[in-house]
MARMIDREN-802399 format. One record per residue (C-alpha): residue number from 1; x, y, z; residue in one letter. Coordinates in steps of 0.001 Angstrom, whole numbers, plus 500000, padded with zeros to 6 digits. Example, Ala and Ser with C-alpha at 12.3 -4.5 7.8 and 13.67 -1.06 7.14 Angstrom:
2
(1 (512300 495500 507800) a);
(2 (513670 498940 507140) s);
This chain:
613
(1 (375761 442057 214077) x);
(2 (379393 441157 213586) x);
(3 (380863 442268 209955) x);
(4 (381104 439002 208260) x);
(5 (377817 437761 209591) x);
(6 (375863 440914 208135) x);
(7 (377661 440623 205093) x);
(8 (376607 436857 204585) x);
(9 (373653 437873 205970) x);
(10 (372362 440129 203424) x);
(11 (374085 438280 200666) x);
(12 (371954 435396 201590) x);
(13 (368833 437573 201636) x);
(14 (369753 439234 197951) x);
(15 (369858 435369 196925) x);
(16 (366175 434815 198360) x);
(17 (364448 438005 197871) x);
(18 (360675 438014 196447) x);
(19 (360986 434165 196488) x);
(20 (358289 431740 198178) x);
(21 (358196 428411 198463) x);
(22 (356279 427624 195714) x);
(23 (358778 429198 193371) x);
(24 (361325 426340 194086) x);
(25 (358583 423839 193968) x);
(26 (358104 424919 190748) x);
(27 (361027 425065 189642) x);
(28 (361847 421476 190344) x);
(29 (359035 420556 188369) x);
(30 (360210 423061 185539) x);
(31 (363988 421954 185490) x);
(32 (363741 418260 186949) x);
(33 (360380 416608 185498) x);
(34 (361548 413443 185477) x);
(35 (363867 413007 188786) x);
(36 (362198 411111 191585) x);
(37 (361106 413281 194353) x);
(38 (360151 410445 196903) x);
(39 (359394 406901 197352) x);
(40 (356987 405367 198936) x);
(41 (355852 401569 200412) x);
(42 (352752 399662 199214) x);
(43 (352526 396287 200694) x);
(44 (355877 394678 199137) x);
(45 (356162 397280 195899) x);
(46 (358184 400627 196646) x);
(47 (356683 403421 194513) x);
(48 (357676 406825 193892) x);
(49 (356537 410233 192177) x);
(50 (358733 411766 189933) x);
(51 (358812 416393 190599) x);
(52 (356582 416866 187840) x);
(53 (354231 414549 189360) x);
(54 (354099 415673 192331) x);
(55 (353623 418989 191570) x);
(56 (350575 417784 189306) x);
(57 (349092 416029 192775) x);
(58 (350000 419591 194868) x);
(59 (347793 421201 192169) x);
(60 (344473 418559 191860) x);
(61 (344277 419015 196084) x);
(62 (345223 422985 196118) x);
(63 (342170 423186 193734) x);
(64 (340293 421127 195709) x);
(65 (340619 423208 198634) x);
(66 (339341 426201 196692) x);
(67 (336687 424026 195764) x);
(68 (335794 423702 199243) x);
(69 (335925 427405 199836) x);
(70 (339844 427329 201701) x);
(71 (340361 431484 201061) x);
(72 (343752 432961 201139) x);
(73 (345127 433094 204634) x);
(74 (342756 430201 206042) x);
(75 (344462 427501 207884) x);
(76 (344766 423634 206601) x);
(77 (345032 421202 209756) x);
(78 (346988 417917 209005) x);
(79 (347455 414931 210833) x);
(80 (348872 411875 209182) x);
(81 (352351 409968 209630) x);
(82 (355431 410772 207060) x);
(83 (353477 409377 203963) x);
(84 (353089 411019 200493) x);
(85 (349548 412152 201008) x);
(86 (350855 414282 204223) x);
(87 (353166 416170 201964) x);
(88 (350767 417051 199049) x);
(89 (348236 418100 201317) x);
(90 (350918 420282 202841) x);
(91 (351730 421835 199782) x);
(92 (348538 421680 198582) x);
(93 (347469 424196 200971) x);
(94 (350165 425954 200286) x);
(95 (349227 426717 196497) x);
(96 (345547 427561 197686) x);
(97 (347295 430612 199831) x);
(98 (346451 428684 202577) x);
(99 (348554 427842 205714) x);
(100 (349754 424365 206674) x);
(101 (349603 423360 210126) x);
(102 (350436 419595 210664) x);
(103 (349630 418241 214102) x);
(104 (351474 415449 216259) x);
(105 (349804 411858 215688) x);
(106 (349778 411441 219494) x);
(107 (347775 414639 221010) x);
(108 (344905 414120 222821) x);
(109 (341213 415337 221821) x);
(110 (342034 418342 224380) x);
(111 (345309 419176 222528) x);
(112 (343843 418178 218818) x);
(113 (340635 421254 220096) x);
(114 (342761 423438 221353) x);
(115 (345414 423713 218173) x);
(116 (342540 423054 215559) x);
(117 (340964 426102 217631) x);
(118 (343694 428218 218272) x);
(119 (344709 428380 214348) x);
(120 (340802 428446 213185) x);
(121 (341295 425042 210591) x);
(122 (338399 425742 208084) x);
(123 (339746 422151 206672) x);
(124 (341131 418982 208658) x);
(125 (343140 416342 206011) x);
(126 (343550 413015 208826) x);
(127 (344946 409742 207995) x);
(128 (342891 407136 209640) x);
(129 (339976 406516 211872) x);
(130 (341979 406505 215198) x);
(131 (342504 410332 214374) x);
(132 (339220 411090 213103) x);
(133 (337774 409497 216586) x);
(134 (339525 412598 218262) x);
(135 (338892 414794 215582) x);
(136 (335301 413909 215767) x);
(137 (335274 414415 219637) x);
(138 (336894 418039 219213) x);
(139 (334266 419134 216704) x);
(140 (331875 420794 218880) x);
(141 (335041 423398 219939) x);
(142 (336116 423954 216290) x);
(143 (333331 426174 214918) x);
(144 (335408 427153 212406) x);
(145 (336103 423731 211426) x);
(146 (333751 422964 207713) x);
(147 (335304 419465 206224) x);
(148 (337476 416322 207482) x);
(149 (338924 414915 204951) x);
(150 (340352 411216 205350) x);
(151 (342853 409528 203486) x);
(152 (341329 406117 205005) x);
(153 (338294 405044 206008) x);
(154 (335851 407844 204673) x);
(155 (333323 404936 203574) x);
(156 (332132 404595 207651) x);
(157 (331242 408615 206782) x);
(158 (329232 408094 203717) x);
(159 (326148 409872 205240) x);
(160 (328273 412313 206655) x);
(161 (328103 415496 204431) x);
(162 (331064 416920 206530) x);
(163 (333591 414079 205252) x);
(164 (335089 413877 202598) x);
(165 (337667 410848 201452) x);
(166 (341182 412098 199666) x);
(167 (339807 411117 196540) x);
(168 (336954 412929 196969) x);
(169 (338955 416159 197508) x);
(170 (341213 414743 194066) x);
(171 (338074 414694 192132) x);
(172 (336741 418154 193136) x);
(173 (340217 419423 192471) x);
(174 (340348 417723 188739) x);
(175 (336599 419254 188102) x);
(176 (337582 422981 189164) x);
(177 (340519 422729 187526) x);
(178 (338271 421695 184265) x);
(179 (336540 424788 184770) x);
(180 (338880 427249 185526) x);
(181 (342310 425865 184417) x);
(182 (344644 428287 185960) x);
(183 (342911 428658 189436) x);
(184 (345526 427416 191384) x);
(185 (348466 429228 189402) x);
(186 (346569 432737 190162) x);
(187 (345959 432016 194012) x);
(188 (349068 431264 194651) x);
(189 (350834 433777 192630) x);
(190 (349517 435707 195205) x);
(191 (352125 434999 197925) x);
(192 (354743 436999 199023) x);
(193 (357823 436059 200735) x);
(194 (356150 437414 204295) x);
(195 (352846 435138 203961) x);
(196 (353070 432259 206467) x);
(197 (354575 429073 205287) x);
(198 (353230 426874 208267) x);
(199 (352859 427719 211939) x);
(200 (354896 425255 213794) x);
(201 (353347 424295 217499) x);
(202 (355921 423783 219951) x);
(203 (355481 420587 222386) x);
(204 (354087 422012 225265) x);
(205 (356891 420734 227801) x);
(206 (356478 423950 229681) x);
(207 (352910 425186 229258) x);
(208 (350871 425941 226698) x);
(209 (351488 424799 223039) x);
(210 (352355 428155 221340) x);
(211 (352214 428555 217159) x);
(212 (355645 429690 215714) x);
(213 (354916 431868 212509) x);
(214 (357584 430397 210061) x);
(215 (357581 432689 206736) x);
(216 (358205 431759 203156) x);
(217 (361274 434070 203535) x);
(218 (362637 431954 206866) x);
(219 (362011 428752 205326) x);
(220 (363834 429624 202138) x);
(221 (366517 431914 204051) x);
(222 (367393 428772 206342) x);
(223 (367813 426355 203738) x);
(224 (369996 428666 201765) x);
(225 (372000 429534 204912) x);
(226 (372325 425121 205454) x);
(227 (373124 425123 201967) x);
(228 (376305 427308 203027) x);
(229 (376958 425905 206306) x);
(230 (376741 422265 205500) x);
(231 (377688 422383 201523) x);
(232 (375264 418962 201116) x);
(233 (376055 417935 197624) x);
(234 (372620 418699 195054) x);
(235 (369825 415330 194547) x);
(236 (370312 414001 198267) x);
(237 (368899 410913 199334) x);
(238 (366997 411340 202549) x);
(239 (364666 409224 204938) x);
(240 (361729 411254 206346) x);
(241 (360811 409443 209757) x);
(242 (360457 411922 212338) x);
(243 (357130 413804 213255) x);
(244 (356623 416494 210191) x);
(245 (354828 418314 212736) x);
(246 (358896 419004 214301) x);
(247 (360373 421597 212552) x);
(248 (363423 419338 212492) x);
(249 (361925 417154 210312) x);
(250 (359955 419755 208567) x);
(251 (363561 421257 207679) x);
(252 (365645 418016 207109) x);
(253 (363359 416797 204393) x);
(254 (360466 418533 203344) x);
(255 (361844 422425 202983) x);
(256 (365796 421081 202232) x);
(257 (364911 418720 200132) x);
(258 (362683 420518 198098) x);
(259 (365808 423184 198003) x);
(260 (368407 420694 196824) x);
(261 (366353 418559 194532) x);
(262 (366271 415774 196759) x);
(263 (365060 412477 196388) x);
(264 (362889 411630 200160) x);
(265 (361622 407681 201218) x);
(266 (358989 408315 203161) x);
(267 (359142 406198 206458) x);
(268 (355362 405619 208186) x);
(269 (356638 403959 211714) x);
(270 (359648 405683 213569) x);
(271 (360597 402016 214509) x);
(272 (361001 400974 210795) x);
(273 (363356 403590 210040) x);
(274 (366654 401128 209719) x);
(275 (365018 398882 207022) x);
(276 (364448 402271 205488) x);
(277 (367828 403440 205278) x);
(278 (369099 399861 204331) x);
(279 (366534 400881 200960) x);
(280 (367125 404198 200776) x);
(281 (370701 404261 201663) x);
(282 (370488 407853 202431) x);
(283 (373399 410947 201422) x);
(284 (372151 412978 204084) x);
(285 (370775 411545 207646) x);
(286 (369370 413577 210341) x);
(287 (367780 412026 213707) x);
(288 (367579 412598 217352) x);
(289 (369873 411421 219451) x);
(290 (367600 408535 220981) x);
(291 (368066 406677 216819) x);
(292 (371569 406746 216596) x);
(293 (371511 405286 220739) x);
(294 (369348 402558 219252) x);
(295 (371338 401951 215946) x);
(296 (374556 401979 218014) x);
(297 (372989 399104 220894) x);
(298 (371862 397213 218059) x);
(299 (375343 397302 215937) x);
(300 (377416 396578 218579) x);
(301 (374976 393634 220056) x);
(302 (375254 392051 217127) x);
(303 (378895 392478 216521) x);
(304 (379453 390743 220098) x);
(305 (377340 387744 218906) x);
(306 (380052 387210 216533) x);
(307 (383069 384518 217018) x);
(308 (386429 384419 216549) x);
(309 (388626 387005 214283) x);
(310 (385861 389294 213141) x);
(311 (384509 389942 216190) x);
(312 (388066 390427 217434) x);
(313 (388223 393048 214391) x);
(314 (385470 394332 214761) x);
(315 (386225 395490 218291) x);
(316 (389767 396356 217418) x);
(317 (388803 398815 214470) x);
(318 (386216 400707 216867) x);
(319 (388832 401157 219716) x);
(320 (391314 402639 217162) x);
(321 (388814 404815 215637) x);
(322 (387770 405846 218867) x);
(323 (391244 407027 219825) x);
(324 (392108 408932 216414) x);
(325 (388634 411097 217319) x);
(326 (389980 411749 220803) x);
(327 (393311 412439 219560) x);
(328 (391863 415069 216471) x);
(329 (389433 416494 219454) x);
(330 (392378 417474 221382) x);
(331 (394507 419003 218760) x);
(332 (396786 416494 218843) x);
(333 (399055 414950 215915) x);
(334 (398145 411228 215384) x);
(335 (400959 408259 215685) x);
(336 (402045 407214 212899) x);
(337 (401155 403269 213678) x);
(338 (397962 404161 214795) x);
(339 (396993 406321 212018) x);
(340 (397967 403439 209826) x);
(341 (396148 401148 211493) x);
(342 (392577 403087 210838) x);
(343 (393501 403346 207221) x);
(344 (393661 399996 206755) x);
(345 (390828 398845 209557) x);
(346 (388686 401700 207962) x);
(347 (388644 399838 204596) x);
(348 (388798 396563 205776) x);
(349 (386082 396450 208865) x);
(350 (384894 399623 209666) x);
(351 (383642 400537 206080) x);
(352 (381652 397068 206132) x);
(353 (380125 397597 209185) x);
(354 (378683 401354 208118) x);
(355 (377711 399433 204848) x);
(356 (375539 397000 206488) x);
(357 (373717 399952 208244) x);
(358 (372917 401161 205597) x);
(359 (374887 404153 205938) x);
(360 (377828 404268 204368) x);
(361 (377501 406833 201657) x);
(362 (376417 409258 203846) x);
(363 (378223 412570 203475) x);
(364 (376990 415002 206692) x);
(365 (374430 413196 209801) x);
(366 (373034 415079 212141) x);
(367 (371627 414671 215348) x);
(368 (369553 417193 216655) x);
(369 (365941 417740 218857) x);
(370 (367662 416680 221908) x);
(371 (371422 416997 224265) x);
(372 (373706 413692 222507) x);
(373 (376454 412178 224639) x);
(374 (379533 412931 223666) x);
(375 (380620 409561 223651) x);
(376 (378420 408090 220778) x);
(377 (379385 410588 218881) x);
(378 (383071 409513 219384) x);
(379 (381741 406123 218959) x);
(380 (379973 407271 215356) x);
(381 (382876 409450 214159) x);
(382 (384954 406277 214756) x);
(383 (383172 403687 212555) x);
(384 (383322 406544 209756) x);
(385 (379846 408341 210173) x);
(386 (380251 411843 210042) x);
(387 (378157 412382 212773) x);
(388 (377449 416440 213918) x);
(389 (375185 417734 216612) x);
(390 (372937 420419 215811) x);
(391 (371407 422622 217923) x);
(392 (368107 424820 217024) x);
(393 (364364 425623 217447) x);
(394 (361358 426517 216360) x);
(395 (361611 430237 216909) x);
(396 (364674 430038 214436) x);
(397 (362944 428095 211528) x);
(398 (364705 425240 213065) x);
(399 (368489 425043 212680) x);
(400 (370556 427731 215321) x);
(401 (374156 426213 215983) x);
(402 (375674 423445 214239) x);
(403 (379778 421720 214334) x);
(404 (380443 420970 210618) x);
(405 (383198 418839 208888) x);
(406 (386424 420761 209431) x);
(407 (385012 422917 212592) x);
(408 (383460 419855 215169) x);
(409 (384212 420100 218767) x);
(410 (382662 417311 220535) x);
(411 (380798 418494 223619) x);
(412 (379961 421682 221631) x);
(413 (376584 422073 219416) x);
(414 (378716 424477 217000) x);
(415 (378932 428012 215814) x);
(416 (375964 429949 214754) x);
(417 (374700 428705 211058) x);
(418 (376049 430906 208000) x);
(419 (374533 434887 208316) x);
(420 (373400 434704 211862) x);
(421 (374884 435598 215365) x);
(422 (374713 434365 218516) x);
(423 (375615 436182 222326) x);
(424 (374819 435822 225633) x);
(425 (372696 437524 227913) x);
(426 (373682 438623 231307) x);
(427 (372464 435569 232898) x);
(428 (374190 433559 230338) x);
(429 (371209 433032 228032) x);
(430 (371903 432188 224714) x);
(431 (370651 435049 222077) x);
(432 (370322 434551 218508) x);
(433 (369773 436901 215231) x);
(434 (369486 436228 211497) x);
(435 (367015 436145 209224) x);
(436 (365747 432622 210504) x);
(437 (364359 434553 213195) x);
(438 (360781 433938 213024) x);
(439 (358420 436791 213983) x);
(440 (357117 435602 216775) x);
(441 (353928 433222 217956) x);
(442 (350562 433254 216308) x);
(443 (347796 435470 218266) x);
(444 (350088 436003 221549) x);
(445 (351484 439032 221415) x);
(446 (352543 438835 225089) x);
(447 (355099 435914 225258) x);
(448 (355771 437186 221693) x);
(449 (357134 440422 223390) x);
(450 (359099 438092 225974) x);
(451 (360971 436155 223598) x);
(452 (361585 438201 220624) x);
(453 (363213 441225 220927) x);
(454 (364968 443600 219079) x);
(455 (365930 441503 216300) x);
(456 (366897 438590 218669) x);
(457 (365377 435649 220720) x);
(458 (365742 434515 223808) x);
(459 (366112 431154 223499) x);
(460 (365922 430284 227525) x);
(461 (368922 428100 227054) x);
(462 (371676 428806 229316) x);
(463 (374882 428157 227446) x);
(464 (378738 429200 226750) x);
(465 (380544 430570 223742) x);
(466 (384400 429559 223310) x);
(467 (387211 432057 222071) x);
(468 (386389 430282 218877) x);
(469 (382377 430743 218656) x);
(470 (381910 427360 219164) x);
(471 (378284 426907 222140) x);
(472 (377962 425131 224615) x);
(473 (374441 424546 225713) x);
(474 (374590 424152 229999) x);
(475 (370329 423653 230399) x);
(476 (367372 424852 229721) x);
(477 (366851 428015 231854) x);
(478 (363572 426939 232631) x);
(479 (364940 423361 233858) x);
(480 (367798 424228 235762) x);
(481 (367381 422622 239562) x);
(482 (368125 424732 242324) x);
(483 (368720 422607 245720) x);
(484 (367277 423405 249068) x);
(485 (371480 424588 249609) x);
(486 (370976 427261 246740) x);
(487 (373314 425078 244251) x);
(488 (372325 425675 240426) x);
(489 (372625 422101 239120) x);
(490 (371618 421354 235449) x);
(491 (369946 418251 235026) x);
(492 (369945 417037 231216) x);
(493 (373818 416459 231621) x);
(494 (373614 413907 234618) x);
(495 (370778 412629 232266) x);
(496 (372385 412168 229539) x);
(497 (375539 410485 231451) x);
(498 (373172 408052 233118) x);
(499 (371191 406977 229933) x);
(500 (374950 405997 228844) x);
(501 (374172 402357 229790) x);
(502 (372401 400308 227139) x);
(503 (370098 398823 229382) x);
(504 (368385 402905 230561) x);
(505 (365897 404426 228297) x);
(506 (365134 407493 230061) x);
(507 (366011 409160 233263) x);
(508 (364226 412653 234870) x);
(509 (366638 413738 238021) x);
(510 (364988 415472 240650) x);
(511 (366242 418083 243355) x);
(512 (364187 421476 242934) x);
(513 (364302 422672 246360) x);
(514 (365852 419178 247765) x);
(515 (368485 418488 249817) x);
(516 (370054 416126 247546) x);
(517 (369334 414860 243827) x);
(518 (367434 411950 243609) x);
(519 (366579 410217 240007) x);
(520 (363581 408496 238265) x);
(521 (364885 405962 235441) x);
(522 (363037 404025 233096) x);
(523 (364712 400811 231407) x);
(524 (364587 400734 227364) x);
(525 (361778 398213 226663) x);
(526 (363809 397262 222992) x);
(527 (367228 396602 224401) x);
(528 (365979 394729 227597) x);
(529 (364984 391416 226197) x);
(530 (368259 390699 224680) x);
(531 (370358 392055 227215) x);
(532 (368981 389815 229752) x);
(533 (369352 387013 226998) x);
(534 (372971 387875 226959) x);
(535 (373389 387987 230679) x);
(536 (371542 384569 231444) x);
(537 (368241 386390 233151) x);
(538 (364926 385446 232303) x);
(539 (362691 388083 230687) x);
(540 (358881 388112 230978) x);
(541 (357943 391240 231405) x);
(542 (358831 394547 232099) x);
(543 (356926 395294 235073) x);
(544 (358896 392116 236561) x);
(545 (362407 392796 234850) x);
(546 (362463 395939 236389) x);
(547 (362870 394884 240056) x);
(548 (365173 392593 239796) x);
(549 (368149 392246 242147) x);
(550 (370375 392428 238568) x);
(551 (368816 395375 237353) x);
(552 (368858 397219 240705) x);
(553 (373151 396433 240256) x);
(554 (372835 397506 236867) x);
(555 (371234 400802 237420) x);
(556 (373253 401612 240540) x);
(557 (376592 401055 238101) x);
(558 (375236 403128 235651) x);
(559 (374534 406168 238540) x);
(560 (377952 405596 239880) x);
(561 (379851 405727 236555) x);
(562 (377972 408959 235705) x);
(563 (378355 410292 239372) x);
(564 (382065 410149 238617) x);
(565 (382072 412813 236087) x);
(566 (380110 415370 238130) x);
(567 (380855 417575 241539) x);
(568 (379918 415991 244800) x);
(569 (376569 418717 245144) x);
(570 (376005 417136 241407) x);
(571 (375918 413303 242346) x);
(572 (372778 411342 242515) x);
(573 (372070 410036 245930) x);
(574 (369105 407779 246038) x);
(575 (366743 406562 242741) x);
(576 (364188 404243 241875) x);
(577 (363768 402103 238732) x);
(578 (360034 402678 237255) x);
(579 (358544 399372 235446) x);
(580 (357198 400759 232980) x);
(581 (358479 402587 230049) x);
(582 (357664 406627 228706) x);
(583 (356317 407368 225557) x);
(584 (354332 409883 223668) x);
(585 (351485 408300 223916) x);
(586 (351723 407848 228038) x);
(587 (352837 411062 227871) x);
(588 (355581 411496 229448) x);
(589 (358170 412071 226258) x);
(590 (357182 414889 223954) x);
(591 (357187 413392 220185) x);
(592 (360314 413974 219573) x);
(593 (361376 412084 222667) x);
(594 (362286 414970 225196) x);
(595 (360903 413791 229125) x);
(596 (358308 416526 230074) x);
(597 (358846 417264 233415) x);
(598 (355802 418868 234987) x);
(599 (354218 415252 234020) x);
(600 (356293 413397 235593) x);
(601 (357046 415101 238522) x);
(602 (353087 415034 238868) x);
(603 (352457 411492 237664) x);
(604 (355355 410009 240063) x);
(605 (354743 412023 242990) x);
(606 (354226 408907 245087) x);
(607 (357515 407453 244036) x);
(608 (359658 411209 243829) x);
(609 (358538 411278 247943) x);
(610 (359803 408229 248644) x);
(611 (363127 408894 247499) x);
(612 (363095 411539 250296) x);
(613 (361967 409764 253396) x);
């Protein structure tokens, strides 16, 4: 490891050793009783729990765990959306000496048996009765598997001695605590800094789910190394929305802002998430790509509905903006008149228009889980969000690379976070080491030997590193097409320039072993209705919208415009507009929105063929 890497490397480790987890949980509750440590909606009334609260609710379910005979080093299975209870529980498991393992809300029964199986839950804490109906199915393969507990709708379970509600798991808690008052305190005073924090199951895109053992000393190394990469100011204001069961939003808002005191709003429905921020009006913002694509079609439709002079504005102060980002990007002084001119349209418009997002007193974004054009970023930068692509992983605790304020290059997802190191391998795959580097993947020692070795992972992303340290990720090594010519072609980038157009929601190129590339793109089902509103066409439904002779246009602009950025061997030749849209729960995005291509390419064989005959 490079000098000033192991330095920061082991000063960061001096600043976390013999620490867990719990330590800074307590600790908030110790030094910040009183500070709210998230907020919640109730029908119309926002409520919140102050740190010393919380840590009182960790406690009542920890104890009721041990009440229901959770032993040190048992797994916890959790499946719930980003709501108070889903945290506690977490936690809660956590103080027992227990291991938190949250699932995604959209697996399958197969998927929900095979984790719950795979990590031997003793204890399942569910939200609702659609879970429970898979839970319920997966049973029989979970022999391991001795209570359910639901936060709604234990009543239909009464007779059921199995199920338990989450006040029935309160109330055991509060009576063992009456009994033995410092049960919880001496369990988990029993953790060390090597005890498993949570295991972290990846998406299955390319196989097999696989359980990343994430430490109490990675968690609490990573944070301290954001806390010196980033330098977020203490008591953030965050909005947790994305799937805890993603170690991106595990990181962003349950492990930082535990770390940094941090005040969370916890956001049920992904597709609530800007009334959310208008609430919570967040210091700290971090989101895949696919939000800030949907904030940015919604800001500027609306700013195009306007008349006259602020429209006018409006437009003006982006294009301006636009062209000081480009002009810092390439090293390049700014004009004096045009500098000016984003002063003033900075305070008059562009200041307004972050306001009204909601956003406007945040201090770092990020966008991370997934490639982000280079353009909306421009476009972000420009209207005054300081808007940063990340790039990370699982196998790293989450965060890997990220561009900073100060040291951003567009294009780029950054130099390797503060104590780490990254190089390349001889087929250009990206390595990384630092102490985020997670030990490897729970009960498989084989791909564990694969990936991690030597102190580094493989990550299987092909990439480049600048003069200055700054990565550049090319594809996924696993994803990269090779034609029937024997041209390496990666596909996310032609993706990514496609899904450019407002109207395109998704788009999975195709070419492995092919004479040409062809492309599958799906139209984005929240944009469509008013685009065509704008346009004069009439929208029914998708299915319908899809084929029209306007659409086809559209699409084939949007394939030309990004075939203009690429090599001829690159370009897409031929493609077909699906009419219907991908989601988690069709299965063809991953939760956090990534296309997974062995399902499609299976799933659209039909239509794949026909782009070659």
């Amino acid at each position: 490891m490079a000098g000033s890497a192991a330095k920061e490397r082991a000063d960061i480790d001096a600043a976390v050793e013999g620490r867990t987890v719990v330590d800074v949980f307590a600790r908030n509750a110790s030094e910040h009783p009183s500070v709210p440590a998230f907020h919640w909606r109730s029908g119309d009334e926002w409520k919140e729990l102050t740190w010393s609260q919380y840590r009182a609710q960790v406690v009542d379910v920890a104890a009721g765990l041990i009440d229901l005979g959770v032993g040190r080093g048992d797994f916890v299975a959790l499946m719930a959306a980003n709501r108070p209870e889903h945290v506690i529980a977490d936690l809660g498991a956590m103080h027992a000496a227990a291991t938190p393992v949250t699932l995604y809300s959209t697996l399958a029964t197969p998927q929900v048996a095979y984790i719950g199986g795979h990590c031997e839950a003793r204890v399942a804490i569910i939200e609702n009765l659609d879970f429970m109906k898979r839970w319920e199915e997966a049973k029989s393969q979970l022999p391991n598997l001795e209570y359910v507990v639901l936060m709604e709708g234990a009543e239909n379970y009464a007779t059921t001695d199995w199920v338990l509600s989450w006040d029935d798991l309160v109330a055991r808690g509060k009576a063992r605590l009456a009994a033995e008052p410092d049960v919880v305190d001496a369990r988990s005073s029993e953790l060390t800094p090597d005890d498993i924090a949570t295991l972290i199951y990846t998406s299955g895109t390319t196989g097999t789910p696989k359980g990343v053992v994430i430490t109490h000393y990675n968690v609490l190394w990573t944070v301290e190394s954001m806390e010196r990469t980033l330098r977020i100011p203490k008591h953030p204001r965050l909005v947790s929305f994305l799937p805890l069961a993603h170690i991106a939003e595990r990181v962003a808002s349950h492990y930082l802002g535990m770390w940094y005191v941090g005040e969370v709003w916890y956001c049920p429905d992904m597709t609530q998430v800007l009334e959310y921020v208008q609430e919570a009006k967040p210091s700290a913002f971090v989101a895949a790509p696919r939000v800030y694509e949907r904030f940015q079609a919604g800001l500027m439709a609306r700013l195009e509905a306007e008349e006259g002079l602020k429209r006018t504005l409006a437009m003006a102060a982006i294009k301006n903006g636009e062209e000081v980002v480009r002009l810092r990007q390439q090293g390049k002084p700014i004009p004096f008149l045009i500098g000016l001119q984003n002063k003033v349209l900075e305070k008059v418009v562009l200041s307004k228009i972050l306001d009204g997002l909601g956003m406007g007193e945040v201090t770092v974004a990020i966008s991370t889980a997934a490639p982000i054009a280079p353009e909306l970023l421009e476009f972000f930068q420009a209207i005054g969000l300081p808007l940063f692509e990340l790039w990370g992983m699982s196998e790293l605790s989450g965060p890997g690379t990220t561009n900073v304020p100060g040291a951003n290059k567009i294009g780029t997802v950054g130099r390797a976070i503060a104590g780490s190191e990254v190089k390349l391998g001889d087929d250009g795959e990206l390595m990384f080491a630092g102490g985020n580097v997670t030990s490897g993947y729970f009960k498989m020692p084989g791909e564990t030997a694969e990936t991690f070795q030597d102190g580094w992972v493989l990550t299987g992303d092909i990439a480049e590193i600048d003069d200055e340290g700054f990565v550049s990720i090319v594809d996924r090594k696993k994803e990269i097409i090779i034609t029937a010519g024997g041209k390496n072609i990666a596909p996310t980038k032609l993706e990514g320039l496609i899904k450019n157009h407002p109207l395109i929601g998704q788009v999975c190129v195709i070419g492995d072993r092919r004479k040409y590339l062809s492309a599958l793109i799906v139209l984005d089902g929240d944009m469509a209705p008013a685009w065509a509103e704008r346009q004069g066409i009439a929208f029914t439904d998708m299915e319908s919208f899809s084929q029209l002779p306007e659409i086809q246009a559209e699409a084939q602009k949007a394939v030309d415009d990004a075939n203009e950025h690429v090599a001829r061997v690159e370009q897409i030749k031929r493609f077909t507009v699906l009419p219907n849209e991908w989601t988690p729960e069709t299965d063809e995005l991953t939760p956090t929105l990534k296309i997974k291509r062995r399902v499609i390419h299976e799933r659209y064989e039909a239509e794949i063929e026909s782009l070659y005959t």
